[in-house]
N, C-alpha and C positions, 0 to 999 in steps of 0.2 A: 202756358208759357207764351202763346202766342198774342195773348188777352195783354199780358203785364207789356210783353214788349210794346204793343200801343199805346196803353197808357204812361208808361216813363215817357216815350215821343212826345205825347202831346203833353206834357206836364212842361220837356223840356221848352215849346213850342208858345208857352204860355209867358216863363221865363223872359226868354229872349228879349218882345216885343221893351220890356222895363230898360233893359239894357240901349237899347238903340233909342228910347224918348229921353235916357240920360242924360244922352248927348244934346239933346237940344238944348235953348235958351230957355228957363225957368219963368211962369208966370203964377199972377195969383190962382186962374181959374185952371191953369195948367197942375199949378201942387195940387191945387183939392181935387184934379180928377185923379192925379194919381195916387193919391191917398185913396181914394176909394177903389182904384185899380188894383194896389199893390191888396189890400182885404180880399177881393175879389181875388187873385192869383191866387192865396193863402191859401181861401178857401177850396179852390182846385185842387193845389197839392198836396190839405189833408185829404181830400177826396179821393184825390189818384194812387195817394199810400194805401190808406181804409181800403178800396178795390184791388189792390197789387196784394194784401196779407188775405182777402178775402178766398174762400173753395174754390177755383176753378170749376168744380161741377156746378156751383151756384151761378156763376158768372156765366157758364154751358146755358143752364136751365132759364136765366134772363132772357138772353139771346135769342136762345132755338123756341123755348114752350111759347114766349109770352114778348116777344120782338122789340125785349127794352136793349137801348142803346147805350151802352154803358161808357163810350166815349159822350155820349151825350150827357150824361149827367155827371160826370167829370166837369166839365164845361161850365153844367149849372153850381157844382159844387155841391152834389148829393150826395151825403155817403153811404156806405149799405147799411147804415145803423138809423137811416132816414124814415119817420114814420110813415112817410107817403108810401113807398116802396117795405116799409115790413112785412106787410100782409103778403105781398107774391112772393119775399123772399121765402117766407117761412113756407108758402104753397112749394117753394122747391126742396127745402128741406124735407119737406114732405114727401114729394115724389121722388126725393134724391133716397131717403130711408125707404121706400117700398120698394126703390129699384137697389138698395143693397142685400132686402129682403129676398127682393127675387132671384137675387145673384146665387144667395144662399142656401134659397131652395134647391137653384138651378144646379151649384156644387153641389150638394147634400144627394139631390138625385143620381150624378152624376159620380159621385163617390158610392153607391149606392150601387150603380151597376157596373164600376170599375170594381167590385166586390163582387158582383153575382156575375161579372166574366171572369175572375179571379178564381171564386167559388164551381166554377162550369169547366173552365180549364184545368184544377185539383183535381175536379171529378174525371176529366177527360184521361186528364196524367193518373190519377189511379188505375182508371181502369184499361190504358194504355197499358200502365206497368201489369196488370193483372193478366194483362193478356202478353205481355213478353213475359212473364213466367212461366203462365201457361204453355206456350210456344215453345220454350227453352226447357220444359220438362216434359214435351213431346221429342222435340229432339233427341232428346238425352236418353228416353227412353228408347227413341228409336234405334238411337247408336249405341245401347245396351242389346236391344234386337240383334242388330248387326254383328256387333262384337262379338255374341254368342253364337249368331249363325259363322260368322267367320272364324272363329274357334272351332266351334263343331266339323264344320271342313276342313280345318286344318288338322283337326285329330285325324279326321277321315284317313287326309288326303297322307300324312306322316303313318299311319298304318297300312295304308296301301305300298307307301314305300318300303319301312319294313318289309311287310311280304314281299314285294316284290326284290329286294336287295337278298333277301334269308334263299328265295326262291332260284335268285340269280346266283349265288351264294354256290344254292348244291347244283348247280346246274353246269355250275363251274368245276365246282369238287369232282361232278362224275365225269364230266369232260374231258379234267385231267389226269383221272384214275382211269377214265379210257386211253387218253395219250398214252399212258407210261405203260400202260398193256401193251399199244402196239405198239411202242418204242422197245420196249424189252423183246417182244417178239420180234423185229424188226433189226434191235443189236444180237439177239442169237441166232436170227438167219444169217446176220452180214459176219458174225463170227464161223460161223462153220463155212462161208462163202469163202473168207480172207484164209480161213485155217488149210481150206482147200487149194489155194494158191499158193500157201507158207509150206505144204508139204511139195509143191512142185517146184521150190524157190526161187519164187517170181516175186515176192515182197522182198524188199529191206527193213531191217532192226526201225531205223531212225524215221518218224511222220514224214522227213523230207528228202527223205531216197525215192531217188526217182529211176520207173522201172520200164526195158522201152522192148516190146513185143515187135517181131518182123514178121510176115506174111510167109509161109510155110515154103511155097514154090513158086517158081521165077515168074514174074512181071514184067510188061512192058518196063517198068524202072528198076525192078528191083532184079539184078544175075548174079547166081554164083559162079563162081571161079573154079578153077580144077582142085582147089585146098576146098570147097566147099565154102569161099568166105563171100558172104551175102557184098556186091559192088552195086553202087546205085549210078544209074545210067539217067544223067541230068539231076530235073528235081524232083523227089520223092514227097507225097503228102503222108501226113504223119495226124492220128487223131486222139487231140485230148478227149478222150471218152468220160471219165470218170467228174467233168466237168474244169472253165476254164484254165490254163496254164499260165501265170504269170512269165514274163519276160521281159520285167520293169527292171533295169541296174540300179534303181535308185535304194532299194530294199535287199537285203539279204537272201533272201526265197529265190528272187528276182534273178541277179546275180548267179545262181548256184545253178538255176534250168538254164538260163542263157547258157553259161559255159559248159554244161553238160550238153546241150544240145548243138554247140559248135564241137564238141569232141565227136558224136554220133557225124555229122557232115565230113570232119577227118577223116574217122574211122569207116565210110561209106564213100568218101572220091565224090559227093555229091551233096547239091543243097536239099534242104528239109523246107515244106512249109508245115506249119503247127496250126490245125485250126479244131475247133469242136465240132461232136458226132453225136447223134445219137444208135442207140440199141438196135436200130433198125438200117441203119447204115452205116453204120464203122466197118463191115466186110470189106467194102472197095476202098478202104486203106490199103497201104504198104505198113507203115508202123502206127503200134498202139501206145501211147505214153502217158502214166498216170504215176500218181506218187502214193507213198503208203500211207499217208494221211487220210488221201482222200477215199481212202478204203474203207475209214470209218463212218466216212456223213455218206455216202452215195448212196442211189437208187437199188435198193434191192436186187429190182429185174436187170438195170445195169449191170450191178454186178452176176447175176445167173448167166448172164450173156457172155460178159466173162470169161467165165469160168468153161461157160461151154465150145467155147473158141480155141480154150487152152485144151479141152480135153480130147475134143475130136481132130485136135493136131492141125486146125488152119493156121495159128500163131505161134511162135516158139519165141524163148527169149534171145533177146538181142544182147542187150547191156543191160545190167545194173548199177546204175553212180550212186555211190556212197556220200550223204552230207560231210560225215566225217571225216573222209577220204579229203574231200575237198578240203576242210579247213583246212586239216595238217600240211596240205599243197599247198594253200594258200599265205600259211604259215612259214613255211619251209621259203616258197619265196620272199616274203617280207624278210629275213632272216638275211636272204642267199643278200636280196638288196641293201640290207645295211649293211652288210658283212664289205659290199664292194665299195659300198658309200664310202668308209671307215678306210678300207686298202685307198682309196681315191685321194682323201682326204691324207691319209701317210703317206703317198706318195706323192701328191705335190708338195706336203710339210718337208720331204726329202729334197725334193729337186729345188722348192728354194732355198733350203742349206745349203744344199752341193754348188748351187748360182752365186749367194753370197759369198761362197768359201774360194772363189775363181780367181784368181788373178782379172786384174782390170783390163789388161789389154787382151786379155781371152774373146775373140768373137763367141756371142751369143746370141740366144732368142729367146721373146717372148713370144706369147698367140693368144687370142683371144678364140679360134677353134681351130682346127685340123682337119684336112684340108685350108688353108689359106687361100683367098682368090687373090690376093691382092699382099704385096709384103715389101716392109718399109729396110732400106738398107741404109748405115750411116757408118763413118769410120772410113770411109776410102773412096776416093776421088780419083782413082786411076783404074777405077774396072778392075781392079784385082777381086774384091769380094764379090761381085757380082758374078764374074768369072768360077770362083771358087762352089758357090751357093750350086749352080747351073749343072756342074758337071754331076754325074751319076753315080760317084762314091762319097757327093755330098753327106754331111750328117746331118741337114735337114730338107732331106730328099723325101722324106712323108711331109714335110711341111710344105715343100715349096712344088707343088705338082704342074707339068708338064702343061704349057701354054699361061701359067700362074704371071700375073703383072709383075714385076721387079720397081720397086719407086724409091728412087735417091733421093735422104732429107739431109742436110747439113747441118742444122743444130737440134736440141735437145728440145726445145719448143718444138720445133716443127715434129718432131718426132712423136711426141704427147700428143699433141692436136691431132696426128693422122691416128692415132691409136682411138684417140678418146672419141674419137668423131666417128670414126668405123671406116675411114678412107683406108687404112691398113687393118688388114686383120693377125699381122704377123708383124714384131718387129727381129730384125740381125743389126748386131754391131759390138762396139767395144763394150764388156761386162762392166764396167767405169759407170759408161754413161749411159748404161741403163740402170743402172743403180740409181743415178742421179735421180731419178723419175719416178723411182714405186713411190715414195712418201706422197705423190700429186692423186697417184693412182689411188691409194688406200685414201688419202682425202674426198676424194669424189667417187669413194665405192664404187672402181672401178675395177673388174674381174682381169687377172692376170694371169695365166698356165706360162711356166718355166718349161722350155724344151732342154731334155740333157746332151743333146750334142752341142760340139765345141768345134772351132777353128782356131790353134795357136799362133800368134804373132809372128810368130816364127815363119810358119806358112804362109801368112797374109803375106808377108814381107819377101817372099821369095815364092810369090805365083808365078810369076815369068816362069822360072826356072821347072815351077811341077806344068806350066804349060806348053814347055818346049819338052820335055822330056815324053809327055803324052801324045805331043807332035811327031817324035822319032819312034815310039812303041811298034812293034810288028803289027 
């Protein structure tokens, strides 16, 4: 390409010079050379076409083999079909076919052992693959090895368990057929133990009768009296033997020894401490206190100890408290309490009928408790009521005690307020105008007790008269 670009140049170059002698002035010797000029171009530029369609490798092979100038024979106007120049062309054709010869050896070779690397790397990859088969059916075998050793121990190792779970098994079973041997032997000692205490009647019927043993003869704490009745002088210790004693109130059990053992403190003029002993020293107790329950889980030799305490006359009974006993007490008061609740309740449902049913000018009162510190008077601006309230045949002389505040309100608000606020715990005045004031009360659930004494108008109106008469009294 590089060949043609030269020759177009100089073809154009050849061109040109015709164009710029056009321009001059025309002569006779001037046309004939350019006649023979313009032949001369011609022939360049068939020359320089002929070399532009000519092989580049030909035009190579000029050039390099054999130093022809192929701008130069442009020039002269030779073409490659020029007899002068056939002979060396055809010499490159020549050399140009032995070097596409050799090109084709040189592929052919070259394909040749892109085939016998082809061939070499197949063999490689077979015998690559031959040996990752080999490899992968080592493996496989190996982890068939494996598999089967680890089977085989696992058999082993699941028969070993077996035995050993069959082995644990009876080792259990005789275990527990020994427990229950000495459990049985253990409940028919502790049965002929208790049955031994039930014929000296030191147990209760009920697991939660609780039974309290006193120390036979006088102690520093413990003196009897001329009746023979055991008085505890201060505080007496007392021992759960039989294991701990509950004295939680939050639980029923709890509950039941607390208050039986505040009854014992009564019934002895003295405090109890409660603490645990064992077999070896619950002697230097004063009382022994255990329940009938615990007669069935305890210590054997506990209980021999016992029993031996009772029999060689160190301990005699104290008390025995019945659970039973207690509920029906505790029964009996739940009862005795509503029964008052219920009187409570009709009797204020009474006394505010008998209030409502008052004449209005009736001095009256309310309270919100009894004793009153503090007590609100309205209805009389001349010291007559306050006068009246004061003296000692008052009829609310439980209400209004001895050093008790007296406070004058004037209106019916003021009245409410001192109530509701807790400045008065007592109001007196006209049955009227307290009336005006419960509907405030029952709106703001506010507690109201109706007292039933009264002061008549009549009275109010003529205290002078009961003041000067108590004036002249002997």
């Amino acid at each position: 390409m590089r060949t043609l670009g030269l020759l177009l140049s100089l073809a154009l170059l050849l061109v040109l010079p015709q164009k710029a002698n056009a321009q001059q002035k025309p002569s006779v010797l001037g046309i004939f050379g350019d006649v023979l000029h313009q032949g001369q171009i011609e022939q360049q530029r068939q020359a320089a076409a002929s070399w532009a369609a000519t092989d580049s490798r030909i035009i190579g092979c000029l050039q390099n083999n054999f130093r022809i100038n192929i701008n130069q024979l442009i020039q002269n106007g030779i073409p490659p079909t020029d007899p002068r120049i056939q002979n060396t062309i055809d010499q490159c054709n020549q050399a140009i076919a032995a070097e596409i010869e050799r090109q084709r050896q040189q592929a052919l070779a070259l394909q040749q052992q892109i085939l016998a690397r082809q061939q070499a790397q197949a063999d490689a990859e077979r015998e690559r693959h031959a040996q990752e088969l080999a490899t992968q059916a080592a493996i496989l075998k190996a982890q068939a090895n494996a598999e089967q050793d680890r089977r085989t121990r696992e058999l082993a190792a699941q028969a070993a368990l077996i035995k050993a779970k069959a082995d644990a098994d009876q080792a259990k079973a005789d275990a527990v057929a020994k427990a229950e041997v000495a459990a049985k032997q253990r409940q028919d000692e502790l049965a002929v133990l208790r049955d031994e205490l039930s014929l000296a009647q030191l147990v209760g019927d009920d697991p939660k009768d609780l039974t309290v043993l006193i120390v036979t003869h006088d102690t520093p704490r413990i003196v009897r009296n001329l009746s023979g009745d055991a008085t505890f002088r201060g505080r007496v210790d007392a021992c759960s033997m039989l294991g701990p004693l509950t004295l939680d109130s939050s639980n029923p059990e709890g509950r039941f020894n607390r208050a039986m053992m505040e009854t014992v403190v009564q019934k002895g003029g003295g405090g109890v401490f409660v603490s645990p002993c064992s077999r070896t020293d619950f002697g230097r107790f004063d009382l022994l206190v255990f329940s009938a329950g615990q007669l069935a889980n305890t210590d054997p030799d506990l209980l021999r100890s016992l029993v031996t305490v009772v029999k060689d006359g160190s301990y005699v009974k104290y008390a025995i408290y019945h659970q039973g006993d207690y509920e029906t007490q505790l029964q009996a008061r739940k009862a005795k309490v509503e029964e008052d609740a219920l009187h409570q309740e009709q009797a204020k449902a009474a006394a505010k009928t008998d209030f409502l049913a008052r004449d209005d000018a009736v001095i009256s009162a309310i309270y919100s408790k009894i004793p009153a510190s503090s007590v609100c008077l309205a209805g009389s601006s001349d010291g007559g009521l306050r006068y009246l309230v004061k003296r000692n045949d008052s009829p609310f002389v439980d209400l209004i005690p001895p050093g008790g505040m007296l406070r004058d309100v004037a209106t019916k608000d003021a009245m409410f307020l001192a109530y509701k606020t807790g400045d008065c715990a007592a109001v007196v005045g006209p049955t009227g105008m307290i009336k005006e004031i419960l509907a405030a009360f029952a709106r703001d659930s506010i507690a109201v007790n109706f007292h039933p004494g009264t002061i008549t108008a009549d009275r109010l109106a003529h205290w002078r008269d009961v003041a000067k008469s108590a004036s002249l009294a002997p």
